[in-house]
C-alpha positions as a Markdown table, in Angstrom:
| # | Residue | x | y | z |
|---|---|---|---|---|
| 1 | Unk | -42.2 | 55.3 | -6.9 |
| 2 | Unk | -45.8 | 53.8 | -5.1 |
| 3 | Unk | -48.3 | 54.1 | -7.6 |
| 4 | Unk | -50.7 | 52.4 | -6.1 |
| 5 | Unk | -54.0 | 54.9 | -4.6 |
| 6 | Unk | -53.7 | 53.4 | -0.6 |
| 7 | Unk | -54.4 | 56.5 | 1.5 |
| 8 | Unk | -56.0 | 57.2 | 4.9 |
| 9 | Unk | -59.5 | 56.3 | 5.3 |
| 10 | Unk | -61.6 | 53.4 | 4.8 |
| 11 | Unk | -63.0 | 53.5 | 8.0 |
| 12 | Unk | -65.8 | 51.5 | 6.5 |
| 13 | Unk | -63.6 | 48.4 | 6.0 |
| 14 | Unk | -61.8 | 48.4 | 10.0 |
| 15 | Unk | -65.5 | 48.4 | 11.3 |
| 16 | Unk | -66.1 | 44.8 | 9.3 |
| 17 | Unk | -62.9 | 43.9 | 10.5 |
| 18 | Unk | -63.1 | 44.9 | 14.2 |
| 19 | Unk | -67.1 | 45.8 | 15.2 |
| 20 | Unk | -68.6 | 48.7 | 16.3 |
| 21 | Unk | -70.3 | 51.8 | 14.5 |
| 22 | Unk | -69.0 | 54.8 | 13.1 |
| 23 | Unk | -69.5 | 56.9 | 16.1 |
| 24 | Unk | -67.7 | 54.0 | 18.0 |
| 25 | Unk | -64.7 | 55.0 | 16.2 |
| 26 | Unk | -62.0 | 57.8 | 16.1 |
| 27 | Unk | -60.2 | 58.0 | 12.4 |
| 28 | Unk | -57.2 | 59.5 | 12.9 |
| 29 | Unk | -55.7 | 58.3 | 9.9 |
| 30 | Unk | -56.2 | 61.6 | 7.4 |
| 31 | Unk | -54.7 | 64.8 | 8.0 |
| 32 | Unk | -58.1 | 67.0 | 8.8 |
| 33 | Unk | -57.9 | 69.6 | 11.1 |
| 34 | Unk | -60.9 | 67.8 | 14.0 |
| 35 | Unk | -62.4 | 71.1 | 14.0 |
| 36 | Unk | -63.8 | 72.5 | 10.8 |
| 37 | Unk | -64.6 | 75.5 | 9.8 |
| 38 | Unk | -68.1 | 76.1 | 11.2 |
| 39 | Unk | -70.7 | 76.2 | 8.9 |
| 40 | Unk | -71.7 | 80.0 | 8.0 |
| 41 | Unk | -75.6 | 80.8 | 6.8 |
| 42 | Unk | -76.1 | 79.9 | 2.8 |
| 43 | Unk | -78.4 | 82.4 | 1.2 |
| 44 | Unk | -81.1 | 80.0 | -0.8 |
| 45 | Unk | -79.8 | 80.6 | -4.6 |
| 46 | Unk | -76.1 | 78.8 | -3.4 |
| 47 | Unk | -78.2 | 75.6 | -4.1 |
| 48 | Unk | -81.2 | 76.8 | -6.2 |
| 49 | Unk | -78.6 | 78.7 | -9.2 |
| 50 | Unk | -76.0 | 78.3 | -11.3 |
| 51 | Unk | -73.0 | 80.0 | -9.6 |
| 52 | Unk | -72.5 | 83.1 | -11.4 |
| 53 | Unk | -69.0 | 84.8 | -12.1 |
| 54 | Unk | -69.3 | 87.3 | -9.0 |
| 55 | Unk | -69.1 | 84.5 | -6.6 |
| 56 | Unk | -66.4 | 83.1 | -8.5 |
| 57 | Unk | -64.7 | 86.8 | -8.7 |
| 58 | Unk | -64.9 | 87.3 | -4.9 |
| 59 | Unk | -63.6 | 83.5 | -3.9 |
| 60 | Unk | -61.0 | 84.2 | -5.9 |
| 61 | Unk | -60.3 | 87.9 | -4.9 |
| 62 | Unk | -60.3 | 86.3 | -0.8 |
| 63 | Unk | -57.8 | 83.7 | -1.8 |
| 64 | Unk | -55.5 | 86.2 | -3.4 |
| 65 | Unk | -55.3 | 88.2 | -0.6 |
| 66 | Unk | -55.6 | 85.1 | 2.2 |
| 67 | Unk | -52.0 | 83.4 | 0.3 |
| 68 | Unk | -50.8 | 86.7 | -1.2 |
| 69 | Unk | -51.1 | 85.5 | -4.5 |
| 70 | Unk | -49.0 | 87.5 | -6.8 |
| 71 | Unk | -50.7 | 89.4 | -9.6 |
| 72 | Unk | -49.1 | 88.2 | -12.3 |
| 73 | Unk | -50.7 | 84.4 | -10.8 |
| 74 | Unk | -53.9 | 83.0 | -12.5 |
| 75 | Unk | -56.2 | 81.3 | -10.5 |
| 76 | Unk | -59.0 | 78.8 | -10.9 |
| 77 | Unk | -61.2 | 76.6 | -7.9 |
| 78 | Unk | -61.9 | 73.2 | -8.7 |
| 79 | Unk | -64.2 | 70.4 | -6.6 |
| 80 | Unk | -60.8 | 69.4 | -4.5 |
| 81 | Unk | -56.6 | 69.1 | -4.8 |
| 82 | Unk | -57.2 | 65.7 | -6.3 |
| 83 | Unk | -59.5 | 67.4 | -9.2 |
| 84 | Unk | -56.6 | 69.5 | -9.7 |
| 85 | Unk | -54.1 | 66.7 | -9.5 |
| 86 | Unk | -55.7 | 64.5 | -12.0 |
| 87 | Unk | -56.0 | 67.1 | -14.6 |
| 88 | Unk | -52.5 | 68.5 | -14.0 |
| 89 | Unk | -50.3 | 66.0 | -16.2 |
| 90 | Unk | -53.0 | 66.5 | -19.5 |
| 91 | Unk | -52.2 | 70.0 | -20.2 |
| 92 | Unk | -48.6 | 69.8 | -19.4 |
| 93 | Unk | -46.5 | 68.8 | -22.3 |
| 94 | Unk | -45.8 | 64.6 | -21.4 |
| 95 | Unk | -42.3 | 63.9 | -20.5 |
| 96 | Unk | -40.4 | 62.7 | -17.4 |
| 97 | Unk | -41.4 | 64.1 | -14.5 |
| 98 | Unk | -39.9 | 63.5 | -11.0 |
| 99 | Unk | -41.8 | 63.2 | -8.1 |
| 100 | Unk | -39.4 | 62.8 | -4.7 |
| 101 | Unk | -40.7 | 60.5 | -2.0 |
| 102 | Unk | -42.2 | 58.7 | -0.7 |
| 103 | Unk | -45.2 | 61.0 | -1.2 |
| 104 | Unk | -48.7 | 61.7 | -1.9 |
| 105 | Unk | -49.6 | 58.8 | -4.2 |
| 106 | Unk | -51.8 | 61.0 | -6.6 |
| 107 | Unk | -49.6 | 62.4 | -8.0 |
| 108 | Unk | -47.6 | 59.4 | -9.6 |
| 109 | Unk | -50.7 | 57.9 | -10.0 |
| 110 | Unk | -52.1 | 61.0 | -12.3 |
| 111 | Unk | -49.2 | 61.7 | -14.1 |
| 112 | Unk | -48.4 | 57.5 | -15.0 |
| 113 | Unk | -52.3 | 57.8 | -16.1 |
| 114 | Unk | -51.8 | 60.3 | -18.6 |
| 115 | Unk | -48.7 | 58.7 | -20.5 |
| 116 | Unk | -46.1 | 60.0 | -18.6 |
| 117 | Unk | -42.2 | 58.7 | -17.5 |
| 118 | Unk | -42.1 | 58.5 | -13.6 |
| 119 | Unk | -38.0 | 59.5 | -13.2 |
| 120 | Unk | -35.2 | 60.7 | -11.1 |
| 121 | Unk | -34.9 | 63.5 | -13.3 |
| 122 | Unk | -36.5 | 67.0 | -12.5 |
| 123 | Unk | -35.2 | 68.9 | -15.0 |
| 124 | Unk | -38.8 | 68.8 | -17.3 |
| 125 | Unk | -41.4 | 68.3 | -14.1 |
| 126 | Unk | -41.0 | 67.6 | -10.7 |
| 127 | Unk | -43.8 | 67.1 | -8.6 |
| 128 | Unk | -42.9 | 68.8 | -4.8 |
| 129 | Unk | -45.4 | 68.3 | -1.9 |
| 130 | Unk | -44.8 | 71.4 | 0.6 |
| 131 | Unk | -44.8 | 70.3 | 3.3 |
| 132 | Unk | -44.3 | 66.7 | 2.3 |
| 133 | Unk | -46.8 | 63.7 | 3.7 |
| 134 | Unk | -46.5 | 62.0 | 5.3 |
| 135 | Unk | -43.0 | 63.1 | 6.8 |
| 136 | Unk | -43.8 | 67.0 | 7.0 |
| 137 | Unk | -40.2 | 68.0 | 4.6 |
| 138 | Unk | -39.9 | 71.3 | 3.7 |
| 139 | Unk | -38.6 | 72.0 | 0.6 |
| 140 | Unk | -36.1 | 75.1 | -0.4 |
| 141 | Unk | -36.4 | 77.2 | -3.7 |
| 142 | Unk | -33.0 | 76.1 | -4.9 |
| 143 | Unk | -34.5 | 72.4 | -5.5 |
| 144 | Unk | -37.7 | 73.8 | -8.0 |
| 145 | Unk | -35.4 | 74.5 | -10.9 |
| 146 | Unk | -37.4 | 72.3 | -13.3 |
| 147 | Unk | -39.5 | 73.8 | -16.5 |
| 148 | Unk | -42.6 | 73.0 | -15.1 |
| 149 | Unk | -42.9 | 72.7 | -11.5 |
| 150 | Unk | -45.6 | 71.6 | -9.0 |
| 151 | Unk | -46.4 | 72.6 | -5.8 |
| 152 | Unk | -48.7 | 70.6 | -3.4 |
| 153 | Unk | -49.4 | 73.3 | -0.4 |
| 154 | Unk | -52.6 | 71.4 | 0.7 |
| 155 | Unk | -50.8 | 70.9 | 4.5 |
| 156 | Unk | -49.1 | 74.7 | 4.4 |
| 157 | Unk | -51.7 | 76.7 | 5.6 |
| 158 | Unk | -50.6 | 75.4 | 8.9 |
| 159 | Unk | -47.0 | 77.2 | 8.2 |
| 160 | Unk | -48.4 | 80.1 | 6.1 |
| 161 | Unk | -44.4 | 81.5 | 6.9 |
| 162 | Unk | -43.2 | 78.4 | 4.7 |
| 163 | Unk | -44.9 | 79.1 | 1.7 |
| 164 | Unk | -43.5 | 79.1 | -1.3 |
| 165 | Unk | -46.8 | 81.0 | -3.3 |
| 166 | Unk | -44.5 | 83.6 | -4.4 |
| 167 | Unk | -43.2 | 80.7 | -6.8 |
| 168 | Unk | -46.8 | 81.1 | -8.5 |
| 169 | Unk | -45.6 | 84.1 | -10.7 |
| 170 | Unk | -42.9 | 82.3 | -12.2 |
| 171 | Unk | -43.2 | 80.2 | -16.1 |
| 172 | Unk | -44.0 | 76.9 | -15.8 |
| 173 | Unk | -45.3 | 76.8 | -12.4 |
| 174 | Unk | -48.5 | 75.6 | -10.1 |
| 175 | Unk | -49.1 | 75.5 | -6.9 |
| 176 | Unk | -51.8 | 73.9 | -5.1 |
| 177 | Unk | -54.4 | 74.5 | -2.3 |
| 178 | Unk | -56.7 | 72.4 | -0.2 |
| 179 | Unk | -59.6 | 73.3 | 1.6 |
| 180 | Unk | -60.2 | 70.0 | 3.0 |
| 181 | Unk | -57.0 | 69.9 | 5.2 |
| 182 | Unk | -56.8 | 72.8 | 7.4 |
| 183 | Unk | -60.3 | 73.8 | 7.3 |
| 184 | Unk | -61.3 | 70.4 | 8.2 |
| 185 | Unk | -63.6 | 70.3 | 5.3 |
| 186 | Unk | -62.8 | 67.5 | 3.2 |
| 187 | Unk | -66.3 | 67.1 | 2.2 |
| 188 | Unk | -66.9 | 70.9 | 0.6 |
| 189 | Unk | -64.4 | 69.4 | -2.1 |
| 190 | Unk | -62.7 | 72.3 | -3.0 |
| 191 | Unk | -59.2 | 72.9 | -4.1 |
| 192 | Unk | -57.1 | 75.7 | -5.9 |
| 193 | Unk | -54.5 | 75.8 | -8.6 |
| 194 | Unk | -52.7 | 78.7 | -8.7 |
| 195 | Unk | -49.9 | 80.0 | -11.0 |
| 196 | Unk | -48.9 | 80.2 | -14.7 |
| 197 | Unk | -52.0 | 81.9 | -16.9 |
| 198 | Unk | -50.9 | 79.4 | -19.8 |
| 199 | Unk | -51.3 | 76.4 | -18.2 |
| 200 | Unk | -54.3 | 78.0 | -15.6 |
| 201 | Unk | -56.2 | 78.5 | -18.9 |
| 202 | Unk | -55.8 | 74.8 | -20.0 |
| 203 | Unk | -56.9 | 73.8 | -16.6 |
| 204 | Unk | -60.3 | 75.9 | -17.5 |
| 205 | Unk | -60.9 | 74.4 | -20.8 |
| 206 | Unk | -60.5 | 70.9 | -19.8 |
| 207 | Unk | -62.3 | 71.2 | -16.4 |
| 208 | Unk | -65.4 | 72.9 | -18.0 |
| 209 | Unk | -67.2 | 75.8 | -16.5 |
| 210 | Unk | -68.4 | 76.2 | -13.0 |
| 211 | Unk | -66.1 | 73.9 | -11.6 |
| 212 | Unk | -66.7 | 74.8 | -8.2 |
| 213 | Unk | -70.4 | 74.1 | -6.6 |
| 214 | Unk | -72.5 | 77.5 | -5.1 |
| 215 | Unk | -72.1 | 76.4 | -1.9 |
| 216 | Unk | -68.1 | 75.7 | -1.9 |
| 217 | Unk | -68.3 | 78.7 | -3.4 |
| 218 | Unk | -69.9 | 80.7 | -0.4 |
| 219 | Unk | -68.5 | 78.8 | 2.2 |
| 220 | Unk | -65.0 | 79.3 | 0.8 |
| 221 | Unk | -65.0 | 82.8 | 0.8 |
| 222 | Unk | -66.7 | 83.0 | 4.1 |
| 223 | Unk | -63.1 | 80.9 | 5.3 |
| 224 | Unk | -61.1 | 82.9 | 3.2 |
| 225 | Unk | -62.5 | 85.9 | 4.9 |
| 226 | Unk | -61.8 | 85.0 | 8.6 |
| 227 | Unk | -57.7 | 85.1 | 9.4 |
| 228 | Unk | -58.9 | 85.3 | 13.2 |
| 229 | Unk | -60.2 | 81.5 | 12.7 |
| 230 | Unk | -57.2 | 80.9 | 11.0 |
| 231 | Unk | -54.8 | 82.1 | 13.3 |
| 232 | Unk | -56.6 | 80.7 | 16.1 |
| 233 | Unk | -56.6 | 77.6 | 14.6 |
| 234 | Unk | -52.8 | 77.2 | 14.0 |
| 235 | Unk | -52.3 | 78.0 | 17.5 |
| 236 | Unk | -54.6 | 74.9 | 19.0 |
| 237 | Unk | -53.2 | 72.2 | 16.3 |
| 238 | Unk | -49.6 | 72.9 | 17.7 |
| 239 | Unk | -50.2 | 72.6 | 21.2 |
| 240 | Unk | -52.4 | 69.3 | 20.3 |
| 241 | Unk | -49.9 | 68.1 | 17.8 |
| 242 | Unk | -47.1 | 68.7 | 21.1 |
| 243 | Unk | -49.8 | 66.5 | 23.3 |
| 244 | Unk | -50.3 | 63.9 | 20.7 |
| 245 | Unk | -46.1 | 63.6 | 20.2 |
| 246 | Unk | -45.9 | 63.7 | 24.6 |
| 247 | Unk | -48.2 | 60.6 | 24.3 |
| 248 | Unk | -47.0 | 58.3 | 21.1 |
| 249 | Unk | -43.1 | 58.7 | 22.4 |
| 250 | Unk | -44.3 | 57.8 | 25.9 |
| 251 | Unk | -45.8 | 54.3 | 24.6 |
| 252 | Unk | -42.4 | 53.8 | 22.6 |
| 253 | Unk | -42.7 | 55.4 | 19.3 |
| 254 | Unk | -40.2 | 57.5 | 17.8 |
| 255 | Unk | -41.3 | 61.2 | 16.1 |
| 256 | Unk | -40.4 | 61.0 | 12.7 |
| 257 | Unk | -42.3 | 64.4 | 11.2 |
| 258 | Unk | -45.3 | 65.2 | 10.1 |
| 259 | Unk | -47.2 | 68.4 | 10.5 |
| 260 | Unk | -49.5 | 69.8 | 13.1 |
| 261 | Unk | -52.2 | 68.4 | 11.2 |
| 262 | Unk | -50.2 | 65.0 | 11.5 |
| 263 | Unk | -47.6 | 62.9 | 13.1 |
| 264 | Unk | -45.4 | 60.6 | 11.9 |
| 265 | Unk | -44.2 | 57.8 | 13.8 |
| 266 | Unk | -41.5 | 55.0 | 14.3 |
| 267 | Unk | -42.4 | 52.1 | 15.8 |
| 268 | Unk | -41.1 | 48.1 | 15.9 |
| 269 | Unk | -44.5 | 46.9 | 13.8 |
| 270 | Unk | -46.6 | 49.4 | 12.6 |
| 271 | Unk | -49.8 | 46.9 | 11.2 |
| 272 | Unk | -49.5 | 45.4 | 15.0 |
| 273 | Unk | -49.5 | 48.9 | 16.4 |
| 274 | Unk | -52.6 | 49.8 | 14.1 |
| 275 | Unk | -54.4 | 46.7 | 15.2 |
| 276 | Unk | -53.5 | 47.1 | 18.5 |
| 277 | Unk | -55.2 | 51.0 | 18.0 |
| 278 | Unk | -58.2 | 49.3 | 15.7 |
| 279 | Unk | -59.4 | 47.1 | 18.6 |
| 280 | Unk | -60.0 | 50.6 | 21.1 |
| 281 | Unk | -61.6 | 51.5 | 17.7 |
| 282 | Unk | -59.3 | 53.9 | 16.6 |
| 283 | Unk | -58.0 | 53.7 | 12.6 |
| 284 | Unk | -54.3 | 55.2 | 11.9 |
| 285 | Unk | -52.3 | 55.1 | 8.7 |
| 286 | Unk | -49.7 | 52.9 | 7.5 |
| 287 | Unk | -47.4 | 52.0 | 4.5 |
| 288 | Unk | -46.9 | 49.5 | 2.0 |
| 289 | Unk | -43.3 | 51.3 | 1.9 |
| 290 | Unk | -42.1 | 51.6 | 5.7 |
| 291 | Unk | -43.2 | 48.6 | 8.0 |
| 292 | Unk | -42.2 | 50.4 | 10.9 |
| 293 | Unk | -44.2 | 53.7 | 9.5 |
| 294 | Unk | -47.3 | 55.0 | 11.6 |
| 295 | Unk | -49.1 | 58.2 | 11.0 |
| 296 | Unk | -51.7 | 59.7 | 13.3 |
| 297 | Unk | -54.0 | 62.4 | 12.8 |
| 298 | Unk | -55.3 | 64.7 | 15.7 |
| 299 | Unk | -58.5 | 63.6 | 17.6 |
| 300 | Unk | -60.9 | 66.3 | 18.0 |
| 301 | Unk | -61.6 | 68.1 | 21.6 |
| 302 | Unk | -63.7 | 65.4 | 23.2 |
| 303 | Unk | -62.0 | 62.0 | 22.1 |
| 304 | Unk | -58.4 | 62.3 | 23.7 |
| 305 | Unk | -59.5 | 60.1 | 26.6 |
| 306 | Unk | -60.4 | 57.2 | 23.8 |
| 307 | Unk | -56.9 | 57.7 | 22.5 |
| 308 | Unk | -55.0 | 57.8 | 25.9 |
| 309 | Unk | -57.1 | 55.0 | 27.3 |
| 310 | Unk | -55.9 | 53.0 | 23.8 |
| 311 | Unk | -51.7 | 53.8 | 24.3 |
């Protein structure tokens, strides 16, 4: 298991490294959907009040019916996934817990934190990120037989079909949304955990009360609230995510997985293919674990000639 907190990003340090300014460069090494949610009139008091429990009451009463969260679920917004994922392993009872990969490395990184056994075992946790990153696997009920059981849906929303949110009514169980992936709004920091009242009610005690800001608050149930967007949106990140595969295997690489939010590639050297990206100013993901790993996220509209020009 990586333990270690490398993820996508750090644009900051590949413009030391290579030149340029921000707007010089594409990142395509997160998963975020190029084309966020647009940005929906705040009335004034979203910045000016405390959020009050009716904007918490209708955020959550959109995301019940947006994922079909089953009744018998709890729910409870927090300021992102990772919010979520760090509180996670301290109201669980410690153990072992199991957390297949490679993966998100959060998740280890949380649960190690908090004075927990990393294992092969899954009978007391297991840790199961639905669709996995970075190689898009899809995991099957049979496998989630373990007493308490996480499930990380931040990429599913782009195959609402493959949820597994019907899980969320069963003992021992969690699953979790992000609204920075397929929204495309990392920056709202806003994240769900949804699932066994016990353990939602711990979550609530340790995280303190309004745990999500007035304006996540709005915003997220202005998202919630649009399925048109949302279908919409599925359809354009599969026909880019087809255009983006058409040109990675045409310069050599091999398609691994990934999700339409992003692609996971082969190739002989992945740091020389990511320098070789970094000097047309575009930044990609690689891995400590897989030297011949490369993942690429979707450019938005307007910057596919930078990326074609760079293959």
């Amino acid at each position: 298991m990586i333990n270690k907190r490398d993820h996508g990003g750090g644009l900051d340090a590949a413009i030391a490294a290579y030149g340029g300014s921000r707007q010089d460069w594409l990142d395509l090494s997160t998963g975020i959907n190029p084309v966020p949610y647009p940005m929906p009139r705040l009335p004034t008091d979203a910045w000016s009040a405390l959020p009050d429990q009716a904007a918490f009451t209708r955020l959550y009463d959109l995301a019940r019916s947006f994922w079909n969260i089953p009744q018998d679920a709890a729910i409870i917004g927090a300021t992102g996934a990772s919010a979520i994922i760090a509180a996670l392993p301290r109201v669980l009872p410690v153990g072992e817990v199991s957390i297949p990969g490679p993966t998100y490395n959060e998740h280890g990184a949380s649960f190690a934190a908090a004075g927990w056994r990393l294992g092969q075992d899954p009978s007391h946790a297991l840790v199961a990120v639905h669709p996995n990153n970075p190689d898009g696997h899809i995991w099957q009920v049979a496998d989630l037989g373990a007493t308490y059981t996480v499930i990380d849906e931040s990429f599913c929303d782009v195959t609402p079909d493959q949820s597994l949110i019907h899980l969320a009514a069963r003992p021992g169980t969690i699953v979790l949304k992000s609204f920075g992936k397929f929204w495309g709004l990392a920056g709202l920091r806003l994240g769900f955990a949804i699932g066994d009242p016990e353990i939602i009610a711990r979550l609530v005690e340790l995280l303190g009360p309004w745990q999500v800001s007035g304006p996540a608050l709005a915003i997220g149930a202005e998202a919630l609230a649009d399925p048109q967007w949302a279908d919409e949106t599925r359809t354009r990140l599969s026909v880019d995510a087809d255009r983006l595969d058409k040109l990675a295997t045409a310069s050599g690489a091999q398609l691994i997985g990934g999700t339409t939010l992003f692609r996971l590639y082969q190739v002989k050297d992945a740091v020389a293919a990511q320098d070789q990206l970094a000097r047309h100013h575009i930044w990609s993901r690689v891995f400590p674990y897989a030297s011949d790993w490369i993942r690429l996220g979707l450019p938005a509209p307007d910057r596919w000639d930078q990326l074609e020009q760079a293959l």
